[in-house]
Structures are given as C-alpha cells and as structure tokens.
PDB file with one MODEL, atoms N, CA, C and O in Angstrom:
MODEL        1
ATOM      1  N   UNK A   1      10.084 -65.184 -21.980  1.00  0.00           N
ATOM      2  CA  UNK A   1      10.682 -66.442 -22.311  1.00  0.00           C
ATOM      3  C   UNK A   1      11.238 -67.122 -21.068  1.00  0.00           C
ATOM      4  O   UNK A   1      11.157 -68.335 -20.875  1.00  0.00           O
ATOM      5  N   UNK A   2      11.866 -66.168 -20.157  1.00  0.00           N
ATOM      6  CA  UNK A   2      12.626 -67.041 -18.793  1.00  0.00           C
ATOM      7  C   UNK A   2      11.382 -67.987 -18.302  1.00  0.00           C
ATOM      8  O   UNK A   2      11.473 -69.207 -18.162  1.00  0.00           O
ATOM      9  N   UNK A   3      10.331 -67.290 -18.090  1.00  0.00           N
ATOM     10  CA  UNK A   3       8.914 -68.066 -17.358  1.00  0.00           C
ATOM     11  C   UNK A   3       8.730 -69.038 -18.002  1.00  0.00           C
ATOM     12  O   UNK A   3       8.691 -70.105 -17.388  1.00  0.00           O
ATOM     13  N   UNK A   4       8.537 -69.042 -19.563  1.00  0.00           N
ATOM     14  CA  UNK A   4       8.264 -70.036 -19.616  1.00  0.00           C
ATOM     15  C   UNK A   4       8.944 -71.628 -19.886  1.00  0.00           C
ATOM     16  O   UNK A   4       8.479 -72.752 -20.072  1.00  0.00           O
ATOM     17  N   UNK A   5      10.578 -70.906 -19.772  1.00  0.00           N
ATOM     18  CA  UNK A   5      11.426 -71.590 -19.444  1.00  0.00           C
ATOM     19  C   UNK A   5      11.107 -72.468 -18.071  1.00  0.00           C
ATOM     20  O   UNK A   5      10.644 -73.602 -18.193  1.00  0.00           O
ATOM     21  N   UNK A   6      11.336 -71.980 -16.936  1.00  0.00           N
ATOM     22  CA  UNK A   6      11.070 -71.741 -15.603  1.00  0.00           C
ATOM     23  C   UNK A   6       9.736 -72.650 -15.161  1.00  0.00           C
ATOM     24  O   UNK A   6       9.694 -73.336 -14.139  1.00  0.00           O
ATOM     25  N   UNK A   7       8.990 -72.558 -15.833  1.00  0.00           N
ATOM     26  CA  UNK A   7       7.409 -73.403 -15.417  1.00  0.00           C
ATOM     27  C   UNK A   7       7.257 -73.964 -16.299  1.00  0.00           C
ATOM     28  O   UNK A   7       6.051 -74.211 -16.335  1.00  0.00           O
ATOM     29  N   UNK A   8       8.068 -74.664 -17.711  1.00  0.00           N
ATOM     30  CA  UNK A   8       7.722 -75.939 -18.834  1.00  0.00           C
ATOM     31  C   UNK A   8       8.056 -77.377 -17.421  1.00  0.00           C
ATOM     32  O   UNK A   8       9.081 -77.529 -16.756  1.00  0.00           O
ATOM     33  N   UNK A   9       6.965 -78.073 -17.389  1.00  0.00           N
ATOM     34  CA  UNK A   9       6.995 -79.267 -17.274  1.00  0.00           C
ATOM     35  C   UNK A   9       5.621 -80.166 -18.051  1.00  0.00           C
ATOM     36  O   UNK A   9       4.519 -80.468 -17.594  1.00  0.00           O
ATOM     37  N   UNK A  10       6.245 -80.418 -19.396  1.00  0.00           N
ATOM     38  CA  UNK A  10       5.385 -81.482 -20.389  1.00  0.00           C
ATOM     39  C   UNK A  10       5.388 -82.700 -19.323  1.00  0.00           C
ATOM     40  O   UNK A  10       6.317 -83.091 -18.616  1.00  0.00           O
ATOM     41  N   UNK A  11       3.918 -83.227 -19.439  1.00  0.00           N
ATOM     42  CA  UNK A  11       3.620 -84.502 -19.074  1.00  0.00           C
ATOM     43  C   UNK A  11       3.069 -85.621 -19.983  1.00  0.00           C
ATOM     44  O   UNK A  11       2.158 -85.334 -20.760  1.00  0.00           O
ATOM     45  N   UNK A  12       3.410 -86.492 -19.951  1.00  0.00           N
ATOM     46  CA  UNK A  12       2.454 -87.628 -20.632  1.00  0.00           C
ATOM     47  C   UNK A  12       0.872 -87.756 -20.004  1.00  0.00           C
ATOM     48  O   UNK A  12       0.450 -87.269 -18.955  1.00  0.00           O
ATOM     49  N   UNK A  13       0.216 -88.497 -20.910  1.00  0.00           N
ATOM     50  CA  UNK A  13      -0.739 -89.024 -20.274  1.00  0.00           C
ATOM     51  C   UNK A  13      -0.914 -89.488 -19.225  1.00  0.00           C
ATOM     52  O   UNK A  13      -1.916 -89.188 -18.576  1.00  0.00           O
ATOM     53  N   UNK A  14      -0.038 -90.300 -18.792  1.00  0.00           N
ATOM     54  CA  UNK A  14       0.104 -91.156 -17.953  1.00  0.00           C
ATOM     55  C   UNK A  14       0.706 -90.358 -16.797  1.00  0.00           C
ATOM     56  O   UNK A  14       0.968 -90.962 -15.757  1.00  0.00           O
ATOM     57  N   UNK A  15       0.933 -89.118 -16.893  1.00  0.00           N
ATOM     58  CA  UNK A  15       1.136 -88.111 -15.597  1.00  0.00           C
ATOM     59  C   UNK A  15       2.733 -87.912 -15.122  1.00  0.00           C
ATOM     60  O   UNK A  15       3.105 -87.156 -14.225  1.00  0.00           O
ATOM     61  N   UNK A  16       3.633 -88.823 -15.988  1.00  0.00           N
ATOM     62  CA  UNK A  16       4.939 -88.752 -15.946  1.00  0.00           C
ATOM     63  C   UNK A  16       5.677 -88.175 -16.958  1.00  0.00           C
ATOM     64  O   UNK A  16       5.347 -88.340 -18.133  1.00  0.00           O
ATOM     65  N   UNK A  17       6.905 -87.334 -16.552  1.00  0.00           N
ATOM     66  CA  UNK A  17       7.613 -86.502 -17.776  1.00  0.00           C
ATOM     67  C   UNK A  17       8.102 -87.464 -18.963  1.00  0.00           C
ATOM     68  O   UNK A  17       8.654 -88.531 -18.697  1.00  0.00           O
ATOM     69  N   UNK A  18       7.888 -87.062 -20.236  1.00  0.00           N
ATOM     70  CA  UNK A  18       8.383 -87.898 -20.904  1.00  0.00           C
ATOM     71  C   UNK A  18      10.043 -87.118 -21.394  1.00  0.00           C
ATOM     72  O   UNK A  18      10.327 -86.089 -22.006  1.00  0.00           O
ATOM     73  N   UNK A  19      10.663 -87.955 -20.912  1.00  0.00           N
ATOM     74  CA  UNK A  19      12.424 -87.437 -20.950  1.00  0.00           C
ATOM     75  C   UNK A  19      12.716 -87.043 -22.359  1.00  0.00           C
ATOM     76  O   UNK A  19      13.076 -85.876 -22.514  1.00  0.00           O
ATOM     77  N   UNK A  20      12.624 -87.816 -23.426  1.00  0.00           N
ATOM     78  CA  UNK A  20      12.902 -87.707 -24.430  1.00  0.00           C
ATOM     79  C   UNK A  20      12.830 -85.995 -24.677  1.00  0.00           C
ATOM     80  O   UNK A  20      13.696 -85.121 -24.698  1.00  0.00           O
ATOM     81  N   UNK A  21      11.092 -85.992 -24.879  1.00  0.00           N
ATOM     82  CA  UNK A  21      10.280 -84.617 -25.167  1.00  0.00           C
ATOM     83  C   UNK A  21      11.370 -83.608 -23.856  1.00  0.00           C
ATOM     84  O   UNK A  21      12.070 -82.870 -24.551  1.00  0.00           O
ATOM     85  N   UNK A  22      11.589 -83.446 -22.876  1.00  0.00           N
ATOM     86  CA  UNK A  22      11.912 -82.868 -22.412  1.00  0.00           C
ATOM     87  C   UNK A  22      13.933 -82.416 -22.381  1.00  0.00           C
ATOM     88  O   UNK A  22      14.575 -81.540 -21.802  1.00  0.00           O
ATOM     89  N   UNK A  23      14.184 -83.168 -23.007  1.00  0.00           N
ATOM     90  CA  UNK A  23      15.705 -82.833 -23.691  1.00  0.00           C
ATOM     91  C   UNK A  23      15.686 -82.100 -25.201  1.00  0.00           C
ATOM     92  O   UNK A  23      16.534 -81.298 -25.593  1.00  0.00           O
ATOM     93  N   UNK A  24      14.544 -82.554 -25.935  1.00  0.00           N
ATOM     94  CA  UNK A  24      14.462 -82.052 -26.943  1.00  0.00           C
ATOM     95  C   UNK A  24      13.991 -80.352 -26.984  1.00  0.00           C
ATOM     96  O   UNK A  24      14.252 -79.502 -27.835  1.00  0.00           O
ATOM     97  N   UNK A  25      13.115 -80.234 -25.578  1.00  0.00           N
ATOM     98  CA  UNK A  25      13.073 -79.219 -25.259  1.00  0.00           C
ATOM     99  C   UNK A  25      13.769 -78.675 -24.825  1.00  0.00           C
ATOM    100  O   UNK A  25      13.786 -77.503 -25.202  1.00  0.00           O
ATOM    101  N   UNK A  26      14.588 -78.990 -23.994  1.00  0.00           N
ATOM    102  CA  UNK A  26      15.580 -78.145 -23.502  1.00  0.00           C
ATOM    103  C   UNK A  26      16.782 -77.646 -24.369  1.00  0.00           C
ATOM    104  O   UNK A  26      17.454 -76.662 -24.063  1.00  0.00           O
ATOM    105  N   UNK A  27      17.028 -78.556 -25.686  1.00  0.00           N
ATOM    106  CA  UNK A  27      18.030 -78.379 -26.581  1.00  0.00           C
ATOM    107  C   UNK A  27      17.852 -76.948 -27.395  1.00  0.00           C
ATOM    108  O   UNK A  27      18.728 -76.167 -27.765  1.00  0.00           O
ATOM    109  N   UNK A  28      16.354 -76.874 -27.551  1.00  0.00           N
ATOM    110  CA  UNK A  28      15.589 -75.606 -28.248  1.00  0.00           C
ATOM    111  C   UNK A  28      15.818 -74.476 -27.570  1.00  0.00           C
ATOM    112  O   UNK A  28      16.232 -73.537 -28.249  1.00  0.00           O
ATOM    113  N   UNK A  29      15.597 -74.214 -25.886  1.00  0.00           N
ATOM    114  CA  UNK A  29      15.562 -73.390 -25.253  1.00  0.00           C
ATOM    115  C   UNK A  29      17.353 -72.791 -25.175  1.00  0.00           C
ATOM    116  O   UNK A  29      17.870 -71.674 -25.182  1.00  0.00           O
ATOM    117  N   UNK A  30      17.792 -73.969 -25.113  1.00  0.00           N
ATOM    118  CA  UNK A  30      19.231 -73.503 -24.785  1.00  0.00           C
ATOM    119  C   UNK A  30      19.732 -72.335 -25.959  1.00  0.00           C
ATOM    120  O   UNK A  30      20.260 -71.225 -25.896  1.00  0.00           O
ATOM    121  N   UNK A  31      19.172 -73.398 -27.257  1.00  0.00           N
ATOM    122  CA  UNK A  31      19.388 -72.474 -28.669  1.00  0.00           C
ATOM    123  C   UNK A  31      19.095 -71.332 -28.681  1.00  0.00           C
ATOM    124  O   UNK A  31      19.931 -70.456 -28.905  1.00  0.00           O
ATOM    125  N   UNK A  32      17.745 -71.072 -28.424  1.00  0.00           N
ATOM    126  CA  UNK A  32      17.642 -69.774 -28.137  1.00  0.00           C
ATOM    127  C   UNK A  32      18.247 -68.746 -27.490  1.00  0.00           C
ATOM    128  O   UNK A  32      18.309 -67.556 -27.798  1.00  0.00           O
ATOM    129  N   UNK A  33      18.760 -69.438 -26.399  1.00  0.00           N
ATOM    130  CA  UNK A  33      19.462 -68.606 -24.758  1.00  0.00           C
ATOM    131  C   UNK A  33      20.809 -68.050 -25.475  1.00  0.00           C
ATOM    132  O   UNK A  33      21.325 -66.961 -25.224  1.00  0.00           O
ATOM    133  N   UNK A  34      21.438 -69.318 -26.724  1.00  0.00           N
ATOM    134  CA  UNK A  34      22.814 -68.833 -27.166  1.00  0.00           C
ATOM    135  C   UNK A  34      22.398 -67.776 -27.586  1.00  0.00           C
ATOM    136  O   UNK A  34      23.031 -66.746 -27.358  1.00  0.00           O
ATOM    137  N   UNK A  35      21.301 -67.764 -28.261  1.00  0.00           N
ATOM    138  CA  UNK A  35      20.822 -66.789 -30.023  1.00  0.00           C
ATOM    139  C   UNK A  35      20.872 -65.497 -29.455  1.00  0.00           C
ATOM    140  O   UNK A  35      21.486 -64.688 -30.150  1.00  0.00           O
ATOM    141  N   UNK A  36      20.414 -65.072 -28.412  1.00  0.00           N
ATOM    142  CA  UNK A  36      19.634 -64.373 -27.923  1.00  0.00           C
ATOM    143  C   UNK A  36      21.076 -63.618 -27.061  1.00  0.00           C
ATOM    144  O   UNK A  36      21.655 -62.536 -27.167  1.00  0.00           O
ATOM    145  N   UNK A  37      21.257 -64.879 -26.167  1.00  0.00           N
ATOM    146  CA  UNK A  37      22.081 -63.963 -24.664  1.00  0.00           C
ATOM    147  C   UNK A  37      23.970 -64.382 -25.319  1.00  0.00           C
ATOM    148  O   UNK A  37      24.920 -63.940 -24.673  1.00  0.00           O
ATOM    149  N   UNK A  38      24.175 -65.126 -26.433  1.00  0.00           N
ATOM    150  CA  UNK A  38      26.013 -65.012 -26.953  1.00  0.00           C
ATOM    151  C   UNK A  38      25.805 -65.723 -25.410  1.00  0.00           C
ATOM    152  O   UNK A  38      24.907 -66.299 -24.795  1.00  0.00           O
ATOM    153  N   UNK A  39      27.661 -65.177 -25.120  1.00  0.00           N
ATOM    154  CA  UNK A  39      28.607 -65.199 -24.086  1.00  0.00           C
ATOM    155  C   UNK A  39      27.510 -65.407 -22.549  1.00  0.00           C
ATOM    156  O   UNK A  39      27.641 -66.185 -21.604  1.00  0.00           O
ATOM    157  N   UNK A  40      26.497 -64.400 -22.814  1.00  0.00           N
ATOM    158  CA  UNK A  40      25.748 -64.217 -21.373  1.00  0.00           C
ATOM    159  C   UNK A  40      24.849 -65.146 -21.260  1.00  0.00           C
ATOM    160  O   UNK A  40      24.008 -64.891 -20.398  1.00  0.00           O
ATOM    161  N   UNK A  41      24.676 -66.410 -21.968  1.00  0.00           N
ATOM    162  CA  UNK A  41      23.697 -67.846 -22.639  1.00  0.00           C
ATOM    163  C   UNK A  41      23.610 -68.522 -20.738  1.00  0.00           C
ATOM    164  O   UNK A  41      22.673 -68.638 -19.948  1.00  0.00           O
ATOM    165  N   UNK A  42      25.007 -68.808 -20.656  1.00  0.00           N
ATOM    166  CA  UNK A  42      25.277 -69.363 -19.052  1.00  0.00           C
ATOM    167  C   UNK A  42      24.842 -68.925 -18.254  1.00  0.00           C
ATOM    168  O   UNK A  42      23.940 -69.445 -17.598  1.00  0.00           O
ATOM    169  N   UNK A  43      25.483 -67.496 -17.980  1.00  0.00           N
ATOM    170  CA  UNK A  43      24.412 -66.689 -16.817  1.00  0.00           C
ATOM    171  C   UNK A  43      23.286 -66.654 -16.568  1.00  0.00           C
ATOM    172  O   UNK A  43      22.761 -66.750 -15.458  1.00  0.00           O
ATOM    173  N   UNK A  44      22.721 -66.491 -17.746  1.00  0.00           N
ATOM    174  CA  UNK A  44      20.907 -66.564 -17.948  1.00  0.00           C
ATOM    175  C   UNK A  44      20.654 -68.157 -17.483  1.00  0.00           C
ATOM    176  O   UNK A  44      20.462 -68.261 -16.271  1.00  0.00           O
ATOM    177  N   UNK A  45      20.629 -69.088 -18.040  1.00  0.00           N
ATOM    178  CA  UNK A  45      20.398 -70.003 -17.939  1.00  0.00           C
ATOM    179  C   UNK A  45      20.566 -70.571 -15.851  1.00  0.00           C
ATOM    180  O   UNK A  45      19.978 -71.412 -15.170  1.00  0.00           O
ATOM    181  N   UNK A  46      21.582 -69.628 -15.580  1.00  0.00           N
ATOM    182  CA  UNK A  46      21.886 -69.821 -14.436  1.00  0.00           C
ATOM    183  C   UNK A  46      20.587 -69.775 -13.583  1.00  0.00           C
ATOM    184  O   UNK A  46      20.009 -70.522 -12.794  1.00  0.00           O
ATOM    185  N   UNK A  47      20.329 -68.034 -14.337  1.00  0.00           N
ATOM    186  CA  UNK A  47      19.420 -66.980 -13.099  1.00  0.00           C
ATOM    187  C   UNK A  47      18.166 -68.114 -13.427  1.00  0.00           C
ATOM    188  O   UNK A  47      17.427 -68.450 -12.501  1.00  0.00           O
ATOM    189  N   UNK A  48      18.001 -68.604 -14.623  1.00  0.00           N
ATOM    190  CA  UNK A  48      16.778 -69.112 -14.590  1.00  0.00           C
ATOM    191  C   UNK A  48      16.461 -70.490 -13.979  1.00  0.00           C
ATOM    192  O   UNK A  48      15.270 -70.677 -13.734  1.00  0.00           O
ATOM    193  N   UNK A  49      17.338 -71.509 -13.682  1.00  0.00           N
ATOM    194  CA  UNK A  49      17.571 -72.297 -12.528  1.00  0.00           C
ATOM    195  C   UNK A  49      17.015 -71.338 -11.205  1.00  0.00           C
ATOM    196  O   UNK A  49      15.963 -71.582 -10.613  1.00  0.00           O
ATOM    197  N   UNK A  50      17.814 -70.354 -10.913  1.00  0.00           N
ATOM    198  CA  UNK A  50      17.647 -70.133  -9.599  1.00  0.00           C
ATOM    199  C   UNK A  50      16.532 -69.634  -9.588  1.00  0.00           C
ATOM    200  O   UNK A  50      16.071 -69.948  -8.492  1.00  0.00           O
ATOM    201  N   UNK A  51      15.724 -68.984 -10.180  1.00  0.00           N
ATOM    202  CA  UNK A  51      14.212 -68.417 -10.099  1.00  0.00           C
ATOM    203  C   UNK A  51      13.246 -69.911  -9.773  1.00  0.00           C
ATOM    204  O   UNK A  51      12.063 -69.888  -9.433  1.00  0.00           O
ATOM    205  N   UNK A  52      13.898 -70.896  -9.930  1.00  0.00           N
ATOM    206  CA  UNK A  52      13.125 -72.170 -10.571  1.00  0.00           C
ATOM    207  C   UNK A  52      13.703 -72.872  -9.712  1.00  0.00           C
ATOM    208  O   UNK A  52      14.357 -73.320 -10.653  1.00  0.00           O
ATOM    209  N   UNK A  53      14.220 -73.563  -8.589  1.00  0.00           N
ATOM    210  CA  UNK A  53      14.675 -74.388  -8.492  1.00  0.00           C
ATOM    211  C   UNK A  53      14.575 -75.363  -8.484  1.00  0.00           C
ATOM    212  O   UNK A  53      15.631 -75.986  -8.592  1.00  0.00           O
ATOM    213  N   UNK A  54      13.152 -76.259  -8.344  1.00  0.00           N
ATOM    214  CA  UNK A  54      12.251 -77.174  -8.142  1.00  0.00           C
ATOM    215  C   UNK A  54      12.436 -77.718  -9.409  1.00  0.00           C
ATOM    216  O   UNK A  54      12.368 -78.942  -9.525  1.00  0.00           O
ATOM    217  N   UNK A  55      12.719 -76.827 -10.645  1.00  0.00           N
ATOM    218  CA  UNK A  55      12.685 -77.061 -11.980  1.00  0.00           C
ATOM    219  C   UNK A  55      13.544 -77.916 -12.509  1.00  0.00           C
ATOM    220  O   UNK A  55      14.704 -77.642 -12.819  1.00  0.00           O
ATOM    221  N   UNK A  56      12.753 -79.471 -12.685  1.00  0.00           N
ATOM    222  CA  UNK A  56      13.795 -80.096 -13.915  1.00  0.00           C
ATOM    223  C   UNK A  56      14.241 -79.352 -15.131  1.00  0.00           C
ATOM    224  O   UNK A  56      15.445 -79.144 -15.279  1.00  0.00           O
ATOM    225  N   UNK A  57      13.518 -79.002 -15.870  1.00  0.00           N
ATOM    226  CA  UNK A  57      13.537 -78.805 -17.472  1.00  0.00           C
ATOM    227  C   UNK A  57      14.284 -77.332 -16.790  1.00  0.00           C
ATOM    228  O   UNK A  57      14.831 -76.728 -17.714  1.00  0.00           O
ATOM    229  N   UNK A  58      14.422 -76.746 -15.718  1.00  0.00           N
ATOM    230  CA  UNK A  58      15.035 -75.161 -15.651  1.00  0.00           C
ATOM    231  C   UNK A  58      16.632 -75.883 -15.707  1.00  0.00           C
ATOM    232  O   UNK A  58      17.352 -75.302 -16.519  1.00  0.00           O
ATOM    233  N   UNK A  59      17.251 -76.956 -15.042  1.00  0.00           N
ATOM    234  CA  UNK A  59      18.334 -77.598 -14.515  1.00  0.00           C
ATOM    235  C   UNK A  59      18.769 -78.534 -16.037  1.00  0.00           C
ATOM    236  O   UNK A  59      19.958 -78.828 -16.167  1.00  0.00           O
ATOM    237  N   UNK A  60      17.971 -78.880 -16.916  1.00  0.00           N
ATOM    238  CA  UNK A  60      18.561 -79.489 -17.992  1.00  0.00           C
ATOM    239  C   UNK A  60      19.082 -78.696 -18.801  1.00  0.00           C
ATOM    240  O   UNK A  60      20.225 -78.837 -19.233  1.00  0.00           O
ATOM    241  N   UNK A  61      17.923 -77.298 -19.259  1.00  0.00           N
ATOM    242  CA  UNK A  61      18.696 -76.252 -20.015  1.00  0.00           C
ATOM    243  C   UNK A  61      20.078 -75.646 -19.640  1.00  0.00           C
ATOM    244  O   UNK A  61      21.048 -75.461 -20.375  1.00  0.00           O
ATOM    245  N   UNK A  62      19.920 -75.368 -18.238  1.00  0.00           N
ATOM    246  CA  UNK A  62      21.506 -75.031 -17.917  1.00  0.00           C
ATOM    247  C   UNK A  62      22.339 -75.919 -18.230  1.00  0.00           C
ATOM    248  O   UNK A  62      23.421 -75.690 -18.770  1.00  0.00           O
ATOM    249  N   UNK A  63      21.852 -77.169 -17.875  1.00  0.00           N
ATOM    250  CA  UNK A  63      23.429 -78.348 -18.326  1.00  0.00           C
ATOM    251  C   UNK A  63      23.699 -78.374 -19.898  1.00  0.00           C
ATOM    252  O   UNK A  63      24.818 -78.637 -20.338  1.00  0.00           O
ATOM    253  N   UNK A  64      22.413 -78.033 -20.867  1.00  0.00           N
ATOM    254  CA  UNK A  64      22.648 -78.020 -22.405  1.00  0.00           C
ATOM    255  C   UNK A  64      23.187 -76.757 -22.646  1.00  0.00           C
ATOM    256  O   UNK A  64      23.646 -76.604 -23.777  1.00  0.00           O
ATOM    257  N   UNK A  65      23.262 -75.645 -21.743  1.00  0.00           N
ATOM    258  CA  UNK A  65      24.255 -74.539 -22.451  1.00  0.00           C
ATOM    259  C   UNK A  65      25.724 -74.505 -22.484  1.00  0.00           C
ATOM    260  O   UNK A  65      26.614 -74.103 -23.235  1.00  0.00           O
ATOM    261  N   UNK A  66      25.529 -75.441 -20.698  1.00  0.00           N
ATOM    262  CA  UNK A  66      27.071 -75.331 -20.374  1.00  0.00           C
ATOM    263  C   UNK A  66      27.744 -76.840 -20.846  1.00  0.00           C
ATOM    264  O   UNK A  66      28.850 -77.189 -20.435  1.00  0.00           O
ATOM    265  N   UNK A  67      26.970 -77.625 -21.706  1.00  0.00           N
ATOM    266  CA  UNK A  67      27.814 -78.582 -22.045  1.00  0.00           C
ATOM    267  C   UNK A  67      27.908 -77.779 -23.773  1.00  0.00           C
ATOM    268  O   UNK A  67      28.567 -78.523 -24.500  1.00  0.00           O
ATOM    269  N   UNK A  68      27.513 -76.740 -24.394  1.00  0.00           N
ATOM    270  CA  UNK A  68      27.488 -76.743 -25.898  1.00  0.00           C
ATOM    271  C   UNK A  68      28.642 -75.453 -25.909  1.00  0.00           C
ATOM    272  O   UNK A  68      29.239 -75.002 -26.886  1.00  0.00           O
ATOM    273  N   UNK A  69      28.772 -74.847 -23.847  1.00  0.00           N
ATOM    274  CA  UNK A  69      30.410 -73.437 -24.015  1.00  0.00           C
ATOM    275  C   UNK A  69      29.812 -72.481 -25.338  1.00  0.00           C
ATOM    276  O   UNK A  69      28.853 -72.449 -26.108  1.00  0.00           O
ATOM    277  N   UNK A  70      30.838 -71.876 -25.090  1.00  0.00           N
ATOM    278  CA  UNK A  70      30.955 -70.750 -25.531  1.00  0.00           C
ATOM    279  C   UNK A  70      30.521 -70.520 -27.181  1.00  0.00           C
ATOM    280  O   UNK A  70      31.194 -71.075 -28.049  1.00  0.00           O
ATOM    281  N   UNK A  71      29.473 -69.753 -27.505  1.00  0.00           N
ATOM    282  CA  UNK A  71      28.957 -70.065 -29.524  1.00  0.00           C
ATOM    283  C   UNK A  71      29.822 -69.132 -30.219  1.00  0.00           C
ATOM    284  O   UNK A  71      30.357 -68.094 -29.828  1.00  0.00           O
ATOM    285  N   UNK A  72      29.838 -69.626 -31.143  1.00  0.00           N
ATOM    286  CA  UNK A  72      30.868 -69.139 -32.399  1.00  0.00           C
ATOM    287  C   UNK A  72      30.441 -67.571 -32.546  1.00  0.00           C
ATOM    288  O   UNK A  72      29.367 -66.997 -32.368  1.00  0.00           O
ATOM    289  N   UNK A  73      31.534 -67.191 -32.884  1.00  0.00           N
ATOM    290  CA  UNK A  73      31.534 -65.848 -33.326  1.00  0.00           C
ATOM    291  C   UNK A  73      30.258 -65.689 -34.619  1.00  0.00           C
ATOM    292  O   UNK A  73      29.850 -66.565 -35.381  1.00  0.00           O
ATOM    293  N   UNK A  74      29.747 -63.906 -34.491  1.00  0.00           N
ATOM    294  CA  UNK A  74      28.907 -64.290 -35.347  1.00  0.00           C
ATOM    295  C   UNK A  74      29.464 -63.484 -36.295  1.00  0.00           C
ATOM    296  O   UNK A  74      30.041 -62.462 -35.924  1.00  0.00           O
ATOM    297  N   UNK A  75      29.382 -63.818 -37.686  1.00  0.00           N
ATOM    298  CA  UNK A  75      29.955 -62.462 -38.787  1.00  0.00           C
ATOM    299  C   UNK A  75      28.934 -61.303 -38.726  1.00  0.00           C
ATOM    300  O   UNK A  75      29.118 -60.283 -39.390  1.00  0.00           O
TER     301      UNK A  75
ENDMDL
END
C-alpha cells in the first residue's frame, strides 16, 4: 500500500493532475493510514512522503492525516 501511495499520480487526458480526483484520493488513503496505522497514521504518512519526495499526492496525504489528528478511540 505505501508504493502505491508513493507512485499514485492520476492524470487527465490532457496530461495534467486533476486536483479534485487527487484530494479525493488522498482523503481515501489517509482513511486507510488511520484504519490501519491508529496513533502511528502520522508517522507513516510521514515515512511515506520521505520515500517519495517528488510526490504530490505522497505530501497531500500527509497534510489529510495531520489536518483530521488523532482518530477516535475504537470500542
């Protein structure tokens, strides 16, 4: 999942990212990162920036984890 975190860049036709599609993606990935990594959602999201750096869509997911903090306790 980090990879393909790490190397998602959707293009349009027209050879340019379409932003929209690519927040919506990143909103998904982040979800997951909570689902998956809790508390450790940030870190990950971190390492996967840094594996990536070049990476838009690696740099949006980090900003959608660390703007959604810390996820609710789970029962």
């Amino acid at each position: 999942m980090l990879d393909a975190i790490a190397k998602s860049e959707p293009v349009s036709q027209s050879g340019q990212a379409d932003v929209g599609r690519l927040k919506a993606d990143a909103a998904k990935a982040a979800n997951v990162l909570i689902e998956f990594y809790g508390d450790a959602a940030l870190e990950r999201a971190r390492l996967i920036e840094r594996r990536s750096p070049q990476s838009y869509f690696a740099r949006m997911v980090t900003a959608e984890v660390a703007r959604r903090g810390r996820p609710p306790p789970r029962n």
